[in-house]
C-alpha positions in Angstrom: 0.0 0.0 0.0 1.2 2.9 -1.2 2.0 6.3 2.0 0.2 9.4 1.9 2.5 12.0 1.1 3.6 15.0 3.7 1.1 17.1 2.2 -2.1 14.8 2.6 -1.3 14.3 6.1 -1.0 18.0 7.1 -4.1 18.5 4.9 -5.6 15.6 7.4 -4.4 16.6 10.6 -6.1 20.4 9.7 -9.0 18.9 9.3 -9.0 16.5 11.7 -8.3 19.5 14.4 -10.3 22.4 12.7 -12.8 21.0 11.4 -14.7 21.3 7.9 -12.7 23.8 5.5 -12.8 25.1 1.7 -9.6 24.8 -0.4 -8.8 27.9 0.3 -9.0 27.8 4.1 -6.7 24.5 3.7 -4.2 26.8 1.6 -4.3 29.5 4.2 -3.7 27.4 7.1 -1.5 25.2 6.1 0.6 27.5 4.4 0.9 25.0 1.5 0.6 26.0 -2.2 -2.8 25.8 -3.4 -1.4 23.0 -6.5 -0.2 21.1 -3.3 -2.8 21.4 -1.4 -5.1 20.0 -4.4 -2.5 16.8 -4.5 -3.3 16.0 -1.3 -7.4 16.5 -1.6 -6.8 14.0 -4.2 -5.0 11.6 -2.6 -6.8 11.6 0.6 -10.3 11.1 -1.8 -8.4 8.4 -3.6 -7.7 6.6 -0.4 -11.4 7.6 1.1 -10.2 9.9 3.8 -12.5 13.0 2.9 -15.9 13.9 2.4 -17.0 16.4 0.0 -20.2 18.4 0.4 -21.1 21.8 -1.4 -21.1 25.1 0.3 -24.7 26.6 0.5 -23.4 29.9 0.8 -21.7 29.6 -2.6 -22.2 26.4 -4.6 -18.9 27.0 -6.7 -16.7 26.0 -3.5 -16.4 22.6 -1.9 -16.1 21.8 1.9 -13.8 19.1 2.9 -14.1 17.5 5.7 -12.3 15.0 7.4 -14.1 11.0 7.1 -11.9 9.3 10.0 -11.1 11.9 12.7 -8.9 10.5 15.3 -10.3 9.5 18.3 -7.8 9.7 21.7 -7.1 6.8 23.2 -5.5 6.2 26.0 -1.8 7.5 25.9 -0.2 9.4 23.0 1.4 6.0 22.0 -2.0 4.3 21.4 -2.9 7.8 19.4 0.0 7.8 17.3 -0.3 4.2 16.3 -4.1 5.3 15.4 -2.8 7.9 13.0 -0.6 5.6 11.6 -3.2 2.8 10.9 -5.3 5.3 8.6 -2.0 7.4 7.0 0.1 4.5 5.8 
């Protein structure tokens, strides 16, 4: 199975920690290029990671949200092994 690049897992961990976002929020806190940050929207979709859903307050945007958030377990050990279970 093939790794999620760096990119897809930053995109993941914002969205795991701030919830649902638009590309452009994603590009702005991630501080990733927008082409990157597209990349890794793919990739995570490709490996099921993501849900997609249509902004209401502007149909031409896309809100990405996160399909797995981590839940904590336990010590950080136990939560790491968790992220690494869905990221690799």
């Amino acid at each position: 199975m093939n790794l999620l690049p760096n990119s897809s897992k930053v995109v993941l961990n914002i969205l795991d920690k701030e919830g649902a976002m638009t590309h452009k929020d994603i590009v702005n806190k991630s501080c990733l290029a927008p082409r990157t940050v597209r990349y890794a929207l793919k990739r995570l979709r490709e490996r099921d990671l993501l849900i997609e859903k249509l902004n209401v307050q502007d149909m031409r945007r896309i809100i990405y949200h996160s399909k797995a958030p981590i839940i904590m377990q336990g010590n950080d050990k136990e939560i790491h092994q968790t992220r690494s279970e869905i990221t690799h």
